[in-house]
N, C-alpha and C positions, 0 to 999 in steps of 0.2 A: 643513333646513340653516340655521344659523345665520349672522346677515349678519356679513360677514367687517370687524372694524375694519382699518383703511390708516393709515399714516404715509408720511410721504415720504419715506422708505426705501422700501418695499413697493408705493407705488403702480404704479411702472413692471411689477415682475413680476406683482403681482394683477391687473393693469387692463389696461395695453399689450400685454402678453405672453398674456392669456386667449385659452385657446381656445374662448369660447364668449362670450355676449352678457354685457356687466357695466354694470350698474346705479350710479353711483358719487351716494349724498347726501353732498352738502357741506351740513355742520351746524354748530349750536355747542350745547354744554350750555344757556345761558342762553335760549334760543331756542324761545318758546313754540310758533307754528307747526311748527318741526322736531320738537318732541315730539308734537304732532298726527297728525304722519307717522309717525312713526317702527313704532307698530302695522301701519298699512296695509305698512311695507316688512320687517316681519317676515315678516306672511301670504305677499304677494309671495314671499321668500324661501324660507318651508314649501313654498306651495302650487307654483311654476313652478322649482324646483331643476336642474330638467331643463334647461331651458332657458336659465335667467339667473343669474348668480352676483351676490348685490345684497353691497353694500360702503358702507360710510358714511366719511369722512373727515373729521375738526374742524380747521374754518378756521381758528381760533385756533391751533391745533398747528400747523398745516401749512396759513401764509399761503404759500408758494411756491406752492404747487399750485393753491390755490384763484385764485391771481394768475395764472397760468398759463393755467389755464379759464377767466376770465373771469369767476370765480363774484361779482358783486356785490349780491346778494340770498340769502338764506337762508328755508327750504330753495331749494337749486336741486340737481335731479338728475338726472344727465347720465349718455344711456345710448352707451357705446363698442361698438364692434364692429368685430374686425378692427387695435385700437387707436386705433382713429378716433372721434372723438366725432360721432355720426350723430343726436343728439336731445336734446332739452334741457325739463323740467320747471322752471318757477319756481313759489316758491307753493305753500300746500296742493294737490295735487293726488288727483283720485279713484284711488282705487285701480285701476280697470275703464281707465281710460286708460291707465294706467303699463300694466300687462297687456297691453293691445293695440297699443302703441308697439312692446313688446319682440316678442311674435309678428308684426309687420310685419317686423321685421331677421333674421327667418331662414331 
């Protein structure tokens, strides 16, 4: 399953309104780190479909949201559930923790 891009349109139904666990990375283009990640939340994405719908959102497009979340570092990605944001990745993060973050919230 392909990671779902978000605008701030869309975030509310993608994210808030999910019925199931969503993974949201706040990114930018220019942002080397976020391109570091960006593979690992592919896999993510292929491999745990079942479980997590992962979604990326650019901060630059959509400074409300990222203002909203408190995203003041990039990547930062924040896992909701329920609509609630219940976890928070800053930073390159391993792939194997993002993993076991999301099978905790289910």
């Amino acid at each position: 399953m392909a990671v779902t891009v978000l605008t701030s349109d869309t975030f509310e139904q993608e994210v808030l309104k999910a019925d199931k666990v969503v993974l949201v990375d706040f990114y930018a283009d220019w942002c080397g780190p976020c391109k570091m990640m960006a593979p690992s939340l592919d896999e993510i994405s292929d491999e745990q479909a079942d479980i997590v719908k992962v979604c990326k959102i650019n901060v630059d497009d959509c400074p409300d949201v990222a203002r909203q979340y408190r995203v003041m570092s990039i990547p930062n990605m924040v896992l909701f559930k329920d609509g609630e944001a219940v976890n928070r990745f800053v930073g390159v993060t391993d792939k194997a923790d993002i993993v076991e973050a999301v099978k905790a919230e289910l």
